[in-house]
C-alpha positions in Angstrom: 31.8 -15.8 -30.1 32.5 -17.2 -26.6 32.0 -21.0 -25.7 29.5 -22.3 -23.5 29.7 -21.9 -19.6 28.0 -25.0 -17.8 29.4 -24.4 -14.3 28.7 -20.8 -13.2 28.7 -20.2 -10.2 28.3 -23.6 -8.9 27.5 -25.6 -5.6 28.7 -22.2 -4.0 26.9 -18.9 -5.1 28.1 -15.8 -3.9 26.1 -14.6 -0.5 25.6 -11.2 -2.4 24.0 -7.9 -0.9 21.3 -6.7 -2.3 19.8 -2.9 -1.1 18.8 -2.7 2.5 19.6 -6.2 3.3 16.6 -7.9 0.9 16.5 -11.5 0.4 15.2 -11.2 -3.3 15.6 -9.0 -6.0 12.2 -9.5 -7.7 12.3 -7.4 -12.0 8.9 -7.2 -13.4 9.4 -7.1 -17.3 6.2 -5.5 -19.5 6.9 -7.2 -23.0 5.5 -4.3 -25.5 5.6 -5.8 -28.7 2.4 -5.0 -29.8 2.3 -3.9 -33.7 5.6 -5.0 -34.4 4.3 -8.7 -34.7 4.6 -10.6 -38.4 1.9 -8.5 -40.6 1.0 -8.8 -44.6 0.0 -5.0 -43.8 3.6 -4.5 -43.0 4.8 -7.0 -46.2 5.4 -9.9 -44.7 4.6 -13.3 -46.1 1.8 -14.0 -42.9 0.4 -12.3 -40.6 1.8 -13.8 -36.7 0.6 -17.7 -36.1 0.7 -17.8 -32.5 -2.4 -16.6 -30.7 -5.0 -16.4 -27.9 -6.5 -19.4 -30.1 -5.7 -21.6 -33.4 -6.5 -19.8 -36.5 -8.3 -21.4 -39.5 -6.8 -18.4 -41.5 -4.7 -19.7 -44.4 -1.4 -18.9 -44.1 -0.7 -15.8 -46.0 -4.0 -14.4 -45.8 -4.9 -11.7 -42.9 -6.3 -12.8 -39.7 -8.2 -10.2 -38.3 -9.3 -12.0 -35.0 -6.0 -12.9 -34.3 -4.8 -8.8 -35.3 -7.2 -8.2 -32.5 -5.7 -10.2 -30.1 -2.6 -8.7 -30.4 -4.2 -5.1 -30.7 -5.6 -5.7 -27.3 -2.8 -5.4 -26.0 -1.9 -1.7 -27.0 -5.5 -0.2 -27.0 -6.2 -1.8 -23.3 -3.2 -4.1 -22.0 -0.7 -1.9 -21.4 -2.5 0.9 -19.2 -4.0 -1.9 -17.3 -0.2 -3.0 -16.2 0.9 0.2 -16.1 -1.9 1.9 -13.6 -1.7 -1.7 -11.9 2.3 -1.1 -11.3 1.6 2.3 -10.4 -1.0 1.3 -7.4 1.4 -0.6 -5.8 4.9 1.3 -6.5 6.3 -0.9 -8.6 9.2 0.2 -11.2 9.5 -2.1 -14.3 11.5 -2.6 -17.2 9.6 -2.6 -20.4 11.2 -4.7 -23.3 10.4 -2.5 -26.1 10.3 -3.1 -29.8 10.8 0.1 -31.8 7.9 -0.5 -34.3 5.4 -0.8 -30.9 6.1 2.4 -29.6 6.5 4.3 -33.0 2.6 3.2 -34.0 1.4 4.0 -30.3 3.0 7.2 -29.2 1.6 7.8 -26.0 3.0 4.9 -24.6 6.8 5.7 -24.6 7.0 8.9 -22.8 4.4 7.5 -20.4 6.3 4.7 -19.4 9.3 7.3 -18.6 6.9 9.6 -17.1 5.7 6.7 -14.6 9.5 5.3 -13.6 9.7 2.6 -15.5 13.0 1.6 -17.7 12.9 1.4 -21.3 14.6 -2.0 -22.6 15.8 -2.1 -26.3 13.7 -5.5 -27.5 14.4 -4.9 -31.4 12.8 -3.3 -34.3 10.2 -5.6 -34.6 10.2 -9.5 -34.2 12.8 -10.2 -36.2 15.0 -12.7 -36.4 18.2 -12.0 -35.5 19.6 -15.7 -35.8 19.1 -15.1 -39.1 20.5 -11.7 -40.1 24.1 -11.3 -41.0 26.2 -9.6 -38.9 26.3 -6.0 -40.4 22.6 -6.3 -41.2 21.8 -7.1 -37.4 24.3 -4.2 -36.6 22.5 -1.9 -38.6 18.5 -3.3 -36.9 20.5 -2.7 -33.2 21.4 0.8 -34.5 18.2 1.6 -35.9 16.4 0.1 -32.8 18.2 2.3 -30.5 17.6 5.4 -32.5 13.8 4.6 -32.6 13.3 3.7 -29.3 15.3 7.0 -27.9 12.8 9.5 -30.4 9.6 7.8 -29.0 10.4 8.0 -25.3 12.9 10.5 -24.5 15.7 7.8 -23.4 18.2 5.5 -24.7 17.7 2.1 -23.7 20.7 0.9 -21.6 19.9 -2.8 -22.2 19.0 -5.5 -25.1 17.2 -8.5 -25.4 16.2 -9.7 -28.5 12.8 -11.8 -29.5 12.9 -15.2 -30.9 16.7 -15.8 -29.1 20.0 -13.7 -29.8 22.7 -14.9 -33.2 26.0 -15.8 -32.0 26.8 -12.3 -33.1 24.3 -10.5 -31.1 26.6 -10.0 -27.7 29.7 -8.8 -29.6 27.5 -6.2 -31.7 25.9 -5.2 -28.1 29.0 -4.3 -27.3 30.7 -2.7 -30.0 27.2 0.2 -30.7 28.8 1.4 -27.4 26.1 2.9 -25.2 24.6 -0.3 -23.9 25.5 -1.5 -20.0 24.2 -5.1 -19.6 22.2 -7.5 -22.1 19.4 -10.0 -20.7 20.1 -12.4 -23.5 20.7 -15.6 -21.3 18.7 -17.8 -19.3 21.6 -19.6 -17.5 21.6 -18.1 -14.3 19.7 -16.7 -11.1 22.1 -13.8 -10.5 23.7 -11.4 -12.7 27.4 -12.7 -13.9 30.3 -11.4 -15.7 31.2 -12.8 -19.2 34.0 -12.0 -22.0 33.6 -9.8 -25.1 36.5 -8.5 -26.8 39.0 -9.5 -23.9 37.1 -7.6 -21.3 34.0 -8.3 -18.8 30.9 -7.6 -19.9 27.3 -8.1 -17.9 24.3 -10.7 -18.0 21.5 -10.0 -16.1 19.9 -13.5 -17.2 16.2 -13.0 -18.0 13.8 -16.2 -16.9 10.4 -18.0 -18.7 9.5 -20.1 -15.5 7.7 -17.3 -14.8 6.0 -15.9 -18.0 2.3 -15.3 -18.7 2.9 -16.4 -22.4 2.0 -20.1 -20.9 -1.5 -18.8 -21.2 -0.7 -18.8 -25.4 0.9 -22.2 -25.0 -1.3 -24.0 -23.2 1.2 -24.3 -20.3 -1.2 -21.9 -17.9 -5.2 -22.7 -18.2 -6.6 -20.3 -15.5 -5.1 -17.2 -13.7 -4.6 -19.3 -10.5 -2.1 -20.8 -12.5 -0.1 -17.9 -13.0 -0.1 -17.0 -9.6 0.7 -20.3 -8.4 3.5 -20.5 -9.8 4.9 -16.9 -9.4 4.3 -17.6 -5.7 6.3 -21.1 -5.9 9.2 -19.5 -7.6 9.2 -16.4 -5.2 9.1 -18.4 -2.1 11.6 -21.1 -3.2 13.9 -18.1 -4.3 13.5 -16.0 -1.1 14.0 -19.4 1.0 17.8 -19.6 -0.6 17.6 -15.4 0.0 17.9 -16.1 3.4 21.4 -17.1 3.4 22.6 -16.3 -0.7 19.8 -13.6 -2.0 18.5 -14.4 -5.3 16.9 -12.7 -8.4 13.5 -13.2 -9.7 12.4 -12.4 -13.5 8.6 -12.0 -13.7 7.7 -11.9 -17.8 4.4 -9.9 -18.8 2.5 -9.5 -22.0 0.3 -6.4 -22.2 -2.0 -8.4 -25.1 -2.1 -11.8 -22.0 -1.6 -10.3 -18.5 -3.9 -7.3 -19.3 -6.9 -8.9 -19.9 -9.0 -8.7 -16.8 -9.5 -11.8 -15.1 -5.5 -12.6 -15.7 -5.0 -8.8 -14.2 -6.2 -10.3 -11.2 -3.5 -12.7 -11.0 -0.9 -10.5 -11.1 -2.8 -7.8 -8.9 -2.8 -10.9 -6.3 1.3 -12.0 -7.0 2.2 -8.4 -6.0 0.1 -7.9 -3.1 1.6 -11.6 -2.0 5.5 -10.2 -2.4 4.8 -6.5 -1.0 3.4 -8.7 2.1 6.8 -9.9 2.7 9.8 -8.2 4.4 13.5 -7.9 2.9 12.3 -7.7 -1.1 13.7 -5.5 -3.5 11.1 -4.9 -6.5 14.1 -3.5 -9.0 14.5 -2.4 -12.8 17.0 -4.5 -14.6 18.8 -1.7 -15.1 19.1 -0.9 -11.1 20.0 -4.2 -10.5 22.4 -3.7 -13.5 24.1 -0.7 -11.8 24.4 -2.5 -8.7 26.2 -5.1 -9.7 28.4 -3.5 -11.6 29.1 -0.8 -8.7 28.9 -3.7 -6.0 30.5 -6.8 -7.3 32.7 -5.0 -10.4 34.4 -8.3 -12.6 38.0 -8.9 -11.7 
């Protein structure tokens, strides 16, 4: 396990290149999680806590309003995103857990059908922090194998739910077929770290700009989402002018797909396709790059 980094790349970030000269390399990210939450159906203790409103529901008991809320998000969410992506061009990177896709099986080889890059995001939600090593090798493993039957394609990068174990890079590594792991939150440009004595590459992921703060109270009304998308884009493609940036944008099919929030987002991208110099990119694209443009030394 490596140490902590604190400095990076400092007061003096590299003036990168990004395709055709853009300012700002702006990843959309489509969370599909759906069904793979904490269920008694699937034997777990409780059913998921967190929702689009407290539950009275003892714990251990099923909540069926808050199933619903989550259920939203694969019967409607996610082709709301999806057909709203497609209107305006834009190629994402879906964080997929296994279990999601396996109980909705349209989705997977419609996200590959429409461009979009499938991201391994885990089994379910579990826990990694709290898995031994060979257990979480064997939920990577098994992740991988689930995610490539449902869509078509292996996923080329990882980020786990609920934060990575200090084992979680190395095993990344070691399963072989991954390029890059999102499992940082340290930077706003890809970097190069150290597994096993050679480089290995972040592409840090970001919760500035994240439509969960609807589920924590953070965001009241879709203005609010949009507000601050815009903020962080313009502050970011500011600094693009001279050192170009990249900007994470997090989704939620069961949050940013319901209608009125839709709108939001609808607005956010019309606002950054209105701007010159932007690169709307997979993580994977930007992955490939970096790695073919700025290769470690």
């Amino acid at each position: 396990m490596a140490g902590r980094d604190l400095i990076g790349y400092g007061p003096n970030p590299p003036a990168v290149e990004w395709p055709n000269g853009a300012r700002i390399a702006v990843s959309f990210v489509v969370n599909y999680e759906e069904g793979s939450e904490n269920s008694i159906l699937d034997g777990d203790a409780h059913g998921e806590t967190v929702g689009e409103s407290p539950s009275p529901v003892a714990r251990g008991e099923r909540d069926l309003a808050n199933e619903s809320f989550f259920e939203y998000g694969s019967r409607v969410g996610v082709w709301r995103i999806l057909d709203l992506l497609d209107e305006y061009g834009v190629d994402s990177t879906i964080f997929a857990c296994a279990l999601a896709l396996e109980r909705n099986p349209e989705v997977g080889p419609e996200v590959v059908r429409r461009g979009h890059e499938v991201m391994g995001h885990g089994n379910r939600w579990e826990e990694y922090y709290n898995m031994d090593r060979e257990a979480e090798r064997q939920a990577i493993r098994e992740a991988v194998a689930s995610i490539t039957r449902s869509t078509g394609e292996r996923p080329l990068g990882w980020y786990t739910r609920y934060g990575p174990s200090v084992n979680t890079r190395e095993l990344v590594v070691e399963e072989g077929g991954f390029v890059y792991d999102c499992n940082a939150y340290n930077d706003d440009l890809p970097y190069y770290t150290e597994v096993h004595g050679n480089p290995w590459l972040v592409v840090p992921y970001s919760l500035e700009v994240n439509d969960y703060g609807f589920w924590r109270g953070q965001l009241s009304t879709p203005m609010d989402f949009f507000e601050s998308a815009r903020n962080c884009f313009d502050t970011l493609y500011r600094e693009g002018a001279t050192h170009p940036k990249m900007m994470s944008v997090g989704l939620h099919c069961r949050i940013i797909g319901k209608p009125a929030r839709a709108a939001a987002l609808r607005r956010f991208i019309e606002y950054v396709r209105s701007k010159p110099d932007v690169w709307l990119a997979r993580r994977i694209d930007i992955a490939r790059w970096w790695l073919a443009n700025y290769p470690a030394e």
